[in-house]
PLY file of the C-alpha trace (Angstrom):
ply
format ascii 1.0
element vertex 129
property float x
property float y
property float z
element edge 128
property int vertex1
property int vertex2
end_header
-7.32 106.00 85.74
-10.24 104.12 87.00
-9.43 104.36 90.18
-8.78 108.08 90.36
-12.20 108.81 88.88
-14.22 106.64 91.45
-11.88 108.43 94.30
-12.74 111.96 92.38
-16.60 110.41 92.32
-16.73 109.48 95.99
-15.10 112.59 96.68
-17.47 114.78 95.56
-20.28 112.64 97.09
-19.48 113.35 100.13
-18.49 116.29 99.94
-22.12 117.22 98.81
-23.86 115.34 101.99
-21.20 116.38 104.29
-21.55 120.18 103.25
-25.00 120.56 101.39
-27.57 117.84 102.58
-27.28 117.77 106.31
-26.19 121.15 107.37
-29.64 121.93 105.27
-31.46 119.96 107.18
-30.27 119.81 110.48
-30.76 124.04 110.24
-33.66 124.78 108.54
-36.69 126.50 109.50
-39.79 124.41 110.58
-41.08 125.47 107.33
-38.61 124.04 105.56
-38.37 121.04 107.39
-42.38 120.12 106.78
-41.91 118.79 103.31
-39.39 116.13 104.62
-41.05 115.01 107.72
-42.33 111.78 105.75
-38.71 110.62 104.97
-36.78 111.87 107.98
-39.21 111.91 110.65
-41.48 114.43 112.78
-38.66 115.79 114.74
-35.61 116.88 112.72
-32.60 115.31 112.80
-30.28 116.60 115.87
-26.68 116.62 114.50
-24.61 114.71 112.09
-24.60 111.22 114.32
-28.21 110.74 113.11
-27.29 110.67 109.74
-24.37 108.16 110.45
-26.32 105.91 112.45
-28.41 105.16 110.51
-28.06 102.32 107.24
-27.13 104.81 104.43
-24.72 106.29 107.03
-23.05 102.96 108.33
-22.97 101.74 104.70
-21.18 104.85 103.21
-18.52 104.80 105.94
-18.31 100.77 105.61
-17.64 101.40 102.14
-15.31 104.80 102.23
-13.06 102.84 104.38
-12.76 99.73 102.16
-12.28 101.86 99.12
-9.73 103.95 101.14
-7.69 100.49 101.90
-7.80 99.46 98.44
-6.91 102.79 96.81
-3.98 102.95 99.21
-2.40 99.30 98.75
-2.74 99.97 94.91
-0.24 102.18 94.79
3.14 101.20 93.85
5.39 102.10 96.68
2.59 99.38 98.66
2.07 97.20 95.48
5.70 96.83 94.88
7.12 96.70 98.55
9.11 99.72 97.90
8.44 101.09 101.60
10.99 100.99 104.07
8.90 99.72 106.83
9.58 97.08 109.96
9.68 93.37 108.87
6.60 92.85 110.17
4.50 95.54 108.50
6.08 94.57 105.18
4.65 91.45 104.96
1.45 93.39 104.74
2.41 94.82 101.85
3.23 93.82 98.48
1.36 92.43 95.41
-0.37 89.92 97.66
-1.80 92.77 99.84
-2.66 94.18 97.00
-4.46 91.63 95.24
-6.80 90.61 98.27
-7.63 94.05 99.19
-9.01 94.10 95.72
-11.56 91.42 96.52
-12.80 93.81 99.20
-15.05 95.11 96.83
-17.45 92.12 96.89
-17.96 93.74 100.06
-18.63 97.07 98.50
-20.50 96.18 95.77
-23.02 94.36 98.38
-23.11 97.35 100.71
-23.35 99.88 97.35
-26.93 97.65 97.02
-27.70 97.83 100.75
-26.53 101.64 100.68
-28.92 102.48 97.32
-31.85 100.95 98.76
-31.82 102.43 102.07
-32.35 105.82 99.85
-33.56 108.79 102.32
-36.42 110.40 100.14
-37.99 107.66 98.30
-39.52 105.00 100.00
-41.16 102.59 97.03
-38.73 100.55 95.83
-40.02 100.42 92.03
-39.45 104.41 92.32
-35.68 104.33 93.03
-32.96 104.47 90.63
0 1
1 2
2 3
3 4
4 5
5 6
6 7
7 8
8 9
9 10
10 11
11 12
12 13
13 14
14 15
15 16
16 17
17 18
18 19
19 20
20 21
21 22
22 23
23 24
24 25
25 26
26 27
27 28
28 29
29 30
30 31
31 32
32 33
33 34
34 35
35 36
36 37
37 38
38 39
39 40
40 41
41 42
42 43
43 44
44 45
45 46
46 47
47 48
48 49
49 50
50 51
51 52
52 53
53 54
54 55
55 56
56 57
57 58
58 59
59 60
60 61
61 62
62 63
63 64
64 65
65 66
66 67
67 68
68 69
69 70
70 71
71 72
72 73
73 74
74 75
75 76
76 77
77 78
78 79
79 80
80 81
81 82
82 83
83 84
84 85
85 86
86 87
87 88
88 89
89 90
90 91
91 92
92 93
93 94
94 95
95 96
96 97
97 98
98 99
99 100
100 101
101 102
102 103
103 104
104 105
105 106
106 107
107 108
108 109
109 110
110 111
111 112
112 113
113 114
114 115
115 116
116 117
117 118
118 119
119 120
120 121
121 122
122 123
123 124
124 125
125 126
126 127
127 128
């Protein structure tokens, strides 16, 4: 159950950069583009590789794809070897898999801080959240 509501969670996240946030900003009017020239820059972002390039961008991936590789060895046809797969992809799988991909998320709990501080629109550290 926890781990279906921090998939549903990361799910929606970005699914509101990947169709809200950017497409805003990489297409909006110079008008609408003046207010965020102090957190983005003075020339607007050119596609959807400058957002990724950047820390929040290679942080979110970083951590997508950990939590992807976690999510998929915890469940049971992984955790309990129940795949039919070649010798040597099955010792990849199992319990044991399963255990150590779960210690992953010292990783992701370490890039979550990197990715948090790294906000886009504030700046100030005492002002984030």
């Amino acid at each position: 159950v926890v781990a279906a509501g921090a998939a549903v969670g990361v799910l929606l996240h970005v699914i509101a950069h990947v169709t809200c946030d950017f497409p805003r900003l990489l297409h909006a009017t110079d008008a609408e583009y003046e207010p965020m020239k102090p957190f983005f820059g003075d020339k607007r972002p050119p596609n959807y590789w400058w957002f990724v390039k950047g820390t929040e961008g290679w942080t979110g991936i970083v951590i997508l794809v950990l939590m992807i590789i976690a999510y998929v060895l915890a469940t049971p046809w992984f955790r309990r070897n129940r795949l039919n797969l070649p010798k040597a992809l099955k010792k990849l799988t199992g319990f044991n898999a399963f255990w150590y991909s779960h210690h992953l998320f010292v990783i992701v709990y370490a890039l979550y801080i990197v990715h948090g501080y790294e906000l886009y629109l504030t700046k100030k550290w005492y002002k984030k959240t």
